[in-house]
C-alpha positions as CSV (number, residue, x, y, z in Angstrom):
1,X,-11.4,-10.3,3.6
2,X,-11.2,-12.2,0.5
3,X,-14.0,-14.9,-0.9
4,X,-12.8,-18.0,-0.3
5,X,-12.0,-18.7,-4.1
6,X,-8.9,-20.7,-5.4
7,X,-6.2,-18.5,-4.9
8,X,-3.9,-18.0,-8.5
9,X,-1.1,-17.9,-6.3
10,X,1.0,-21.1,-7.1
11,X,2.4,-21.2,-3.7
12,X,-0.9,-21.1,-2.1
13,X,-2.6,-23.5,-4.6
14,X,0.1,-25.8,-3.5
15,X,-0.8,-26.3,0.4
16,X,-2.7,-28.5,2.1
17,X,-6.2,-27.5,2.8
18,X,-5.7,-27.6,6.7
19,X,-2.9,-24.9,6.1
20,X,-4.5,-23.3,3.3
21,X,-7.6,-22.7,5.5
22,X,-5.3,-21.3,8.1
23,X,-3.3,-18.7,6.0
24,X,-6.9,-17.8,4.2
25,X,-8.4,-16.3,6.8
26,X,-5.6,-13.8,7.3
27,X,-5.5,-12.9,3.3
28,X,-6.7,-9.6,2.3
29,X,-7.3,-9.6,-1.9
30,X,-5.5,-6.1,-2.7
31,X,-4.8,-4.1,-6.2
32,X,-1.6,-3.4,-6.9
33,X,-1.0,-0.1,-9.4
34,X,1.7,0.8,-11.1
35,X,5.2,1.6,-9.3
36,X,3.6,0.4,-6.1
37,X,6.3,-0.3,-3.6
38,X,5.6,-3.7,-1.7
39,X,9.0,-3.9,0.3
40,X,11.5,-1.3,0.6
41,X,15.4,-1.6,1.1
42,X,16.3,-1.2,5.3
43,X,13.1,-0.4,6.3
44,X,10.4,-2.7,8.2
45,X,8.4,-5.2,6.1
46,X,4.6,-4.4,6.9
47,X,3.2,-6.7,4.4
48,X,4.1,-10.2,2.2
49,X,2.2,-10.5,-1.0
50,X,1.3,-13.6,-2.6
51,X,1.1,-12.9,-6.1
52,X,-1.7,-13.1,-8.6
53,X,-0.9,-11.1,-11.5
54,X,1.5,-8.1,-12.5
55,X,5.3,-8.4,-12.2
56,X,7.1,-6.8,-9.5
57,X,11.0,-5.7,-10.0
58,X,13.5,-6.8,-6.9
59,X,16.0,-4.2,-7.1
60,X,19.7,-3.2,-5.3
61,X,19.3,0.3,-4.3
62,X,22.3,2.4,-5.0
63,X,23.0,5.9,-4.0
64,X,23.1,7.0,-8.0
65,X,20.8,4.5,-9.5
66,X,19.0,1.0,-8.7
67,X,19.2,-1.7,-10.6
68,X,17.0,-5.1,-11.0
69,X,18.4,-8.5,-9.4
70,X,15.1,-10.8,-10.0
71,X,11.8,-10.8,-11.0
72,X,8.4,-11.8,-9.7
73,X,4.3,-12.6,-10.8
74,X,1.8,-14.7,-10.4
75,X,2.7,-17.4,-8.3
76,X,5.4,-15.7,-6.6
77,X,5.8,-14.4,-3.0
78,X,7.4,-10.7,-1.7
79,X,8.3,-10.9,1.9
80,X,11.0,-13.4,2.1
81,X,13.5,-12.4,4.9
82,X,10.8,-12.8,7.3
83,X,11.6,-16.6,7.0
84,X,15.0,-16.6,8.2
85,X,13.5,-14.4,11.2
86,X,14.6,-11.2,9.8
87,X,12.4,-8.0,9.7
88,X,13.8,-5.6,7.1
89,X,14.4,-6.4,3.2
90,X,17.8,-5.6,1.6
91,X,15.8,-4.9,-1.4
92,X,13.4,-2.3,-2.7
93,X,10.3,-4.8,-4.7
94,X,8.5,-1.8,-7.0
95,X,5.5,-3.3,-9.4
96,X,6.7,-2.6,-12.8
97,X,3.1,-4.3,-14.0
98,X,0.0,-3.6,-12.4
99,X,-1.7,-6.3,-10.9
100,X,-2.9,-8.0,-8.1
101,X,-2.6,-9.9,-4.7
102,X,-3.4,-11.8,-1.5
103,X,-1.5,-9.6,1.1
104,X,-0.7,-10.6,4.6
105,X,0.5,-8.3,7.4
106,X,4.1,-9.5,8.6
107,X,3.4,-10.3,12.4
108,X,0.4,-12.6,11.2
109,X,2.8,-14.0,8.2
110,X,5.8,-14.9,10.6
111,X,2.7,-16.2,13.4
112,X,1.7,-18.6,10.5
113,X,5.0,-19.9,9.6
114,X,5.3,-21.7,12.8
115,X,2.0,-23.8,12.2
116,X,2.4,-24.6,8.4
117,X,6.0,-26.4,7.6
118,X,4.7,-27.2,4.0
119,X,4.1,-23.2,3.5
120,X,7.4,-22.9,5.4
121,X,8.9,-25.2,3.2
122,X,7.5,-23.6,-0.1
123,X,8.4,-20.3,0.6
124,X,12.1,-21.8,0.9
125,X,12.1,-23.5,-2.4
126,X,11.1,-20.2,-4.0
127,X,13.8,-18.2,-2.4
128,X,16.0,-20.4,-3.7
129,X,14.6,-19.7,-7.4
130,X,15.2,-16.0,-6.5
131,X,18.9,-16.3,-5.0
132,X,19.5,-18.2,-8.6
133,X,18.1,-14.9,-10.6
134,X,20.0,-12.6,-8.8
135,X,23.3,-14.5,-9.2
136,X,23.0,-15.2,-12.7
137,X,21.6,-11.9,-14.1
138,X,24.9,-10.6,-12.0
139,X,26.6,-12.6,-14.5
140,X,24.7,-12.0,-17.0
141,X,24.8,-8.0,-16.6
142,X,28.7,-8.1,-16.7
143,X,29.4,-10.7,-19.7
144,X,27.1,-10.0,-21.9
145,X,25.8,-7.7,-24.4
146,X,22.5,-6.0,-24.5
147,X,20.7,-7.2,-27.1
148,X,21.0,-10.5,-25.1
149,X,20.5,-9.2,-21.7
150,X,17.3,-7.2,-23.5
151,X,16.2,-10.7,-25.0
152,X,16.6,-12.4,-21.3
153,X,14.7,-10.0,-19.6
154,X,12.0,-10.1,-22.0
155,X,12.1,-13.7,-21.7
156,X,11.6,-14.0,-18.1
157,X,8.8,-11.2,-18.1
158,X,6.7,-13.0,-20.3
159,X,7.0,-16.8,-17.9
160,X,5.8,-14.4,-15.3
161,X,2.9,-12.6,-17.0
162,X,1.6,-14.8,-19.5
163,X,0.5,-13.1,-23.1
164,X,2.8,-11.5,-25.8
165,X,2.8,-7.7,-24.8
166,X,4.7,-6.0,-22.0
167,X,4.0,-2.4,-21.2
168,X,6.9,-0.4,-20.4
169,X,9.1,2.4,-21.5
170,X,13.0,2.8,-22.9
171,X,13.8,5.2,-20.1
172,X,12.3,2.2,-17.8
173,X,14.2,-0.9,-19.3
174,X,17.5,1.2,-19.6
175,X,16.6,1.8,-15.6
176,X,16.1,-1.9,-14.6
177,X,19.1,-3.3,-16.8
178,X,21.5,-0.9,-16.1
179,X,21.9,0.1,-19.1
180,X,22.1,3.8,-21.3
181,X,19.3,4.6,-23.1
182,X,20.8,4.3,-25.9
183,X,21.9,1.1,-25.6
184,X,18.1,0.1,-25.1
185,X,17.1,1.8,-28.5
186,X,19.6,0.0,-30.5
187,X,19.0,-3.0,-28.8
188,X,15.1,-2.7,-29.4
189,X,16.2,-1.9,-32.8
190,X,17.8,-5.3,-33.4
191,X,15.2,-7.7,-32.1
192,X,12.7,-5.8,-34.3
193,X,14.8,-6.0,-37.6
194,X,15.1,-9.4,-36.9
195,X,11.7,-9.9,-36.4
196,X,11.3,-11.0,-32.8
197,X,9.8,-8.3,-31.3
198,X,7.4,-5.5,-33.0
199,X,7.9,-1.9,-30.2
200,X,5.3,0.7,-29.7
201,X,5.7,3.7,-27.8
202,X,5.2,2.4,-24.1
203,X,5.0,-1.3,-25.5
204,X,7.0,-4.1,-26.5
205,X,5.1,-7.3,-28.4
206,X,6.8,-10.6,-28.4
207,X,6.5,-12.1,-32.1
208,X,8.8,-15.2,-32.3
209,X,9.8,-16.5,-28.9
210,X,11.6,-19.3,-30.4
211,X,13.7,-16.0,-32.0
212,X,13.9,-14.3,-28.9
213,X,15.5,-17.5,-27.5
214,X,17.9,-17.7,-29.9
215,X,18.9,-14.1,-29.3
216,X,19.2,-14.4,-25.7
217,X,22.7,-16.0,-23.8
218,X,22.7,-19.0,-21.9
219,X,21.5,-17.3,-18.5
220,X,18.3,-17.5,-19.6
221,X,18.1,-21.2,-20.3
222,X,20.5,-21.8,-16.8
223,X,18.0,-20.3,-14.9
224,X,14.7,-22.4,-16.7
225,X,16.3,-25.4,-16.5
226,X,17.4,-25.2,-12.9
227,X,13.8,-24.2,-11.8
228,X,12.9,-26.9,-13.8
229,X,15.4,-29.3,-11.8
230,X,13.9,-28.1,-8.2
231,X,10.2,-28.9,-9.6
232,X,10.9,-32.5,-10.4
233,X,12.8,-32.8,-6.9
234,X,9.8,-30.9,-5.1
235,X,7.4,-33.1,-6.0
């Protein structure tokens, strides 16, 4: 069982204390290591995680190749279908970065949920942040090209880890955007001229975010400002 520490999940830091208290006692403080799989696509969900570092990938599983509709890290939540009473995820969720969090087993997650409406409530909120992903990297995957899709994603992985580096590979980022190889290596090639990025082998460094933002399309700034939007109404 986990010390009863302040959790760095921003959904749990969020609760009441009567809830939080509730919920805490059922937590179990687990690693998470590379490539872990946390849910995967038509199969029973053992375990929610509340996030504390790392960043997991939500992917569509496809019968060639998979392909990334959201992102998660610290302060986000896997398990999400259990809300609407459901027992399987549609989606494989695979840590891309290592990390950490407070796991939960589903039976005592969806036991919870019936005693803590601001949990309940929370966990709503933020699969509404993730339906918004999903929809507009689907737009963003089919209108645009990939140094700005490359930019975007780059973007988004650094709100959800914090620092300027993010380990990965080209075989990996041509994986989660759908993209060829190729494609990746000239669009890596790009940011760098223009100074925005600096790539290592296994390694990407953010250099100029205001850059990268200038890169990237307007899916980027859609999704911020509408997460944004929800924050002001949440409170």
């Amino acid at each position: 069982m986990a010390k009863l520490v302040p959790p760095s999940n921003g959904i749990l830091q969020e609760l009441p204390r009567k809830e939080f208290k509730r919920i805490f006692l059922k937590l179990e403080l687990v690693p998470l290591p590379l490539h872990a799989v946390l849910n995967e696509a038509a199969k029973p969900i053992a375990y929610c995680y509340f996030l504390g570092s790392g960043l997991a990938s939500i992917l569509m599983v496809g019968e060639r190749q998979d392909w990334e509709v959201g992102l998660t890290g610290a302060g986000g939540f896997v398990g999400l279908p259990l809300l609407a009473g459901l027992r399987s995820s549609a989606n494989r969720v695979i840590m891309q970065v290592a990390g950490s969090a407070f796991r939960i087993s589903a039976w005592n997650m969806t036991a919870t949920l019936a005693d803590c409406p601001v949990l309940r409530k929370r966990l709503g909120q933020f699969g509404q942040e993730v339906a918004l992903q999903s929809a507009q990297i689907a737009a963003c995957n089919r209108l645009h090209n990939a140094n700005q899709r490359l930019a975007r994603w780059l973007l988004m992985s650094q709100d959800r880890l914090g620092g300027d580096q993010v380990h990965l590979t080209q075989e990996f980022l041509a994986h989660m955007l759908g993209m060829r190889r190729a494609s990746v290596t000239v669009a890596l090639g790009y940011l760098q001229k223009a100074g925005h990025i600096a790539y290592f082998r296994g390694a990407v460094k953010i250099r100029n975010r205001s850059g990268l933002e200038a890169a990237t399309c307007e899916c980027y700034g859609s999704i911020t400002q509408q997460q944004k939007q929800w924050k002001k109404e949440s409170r």
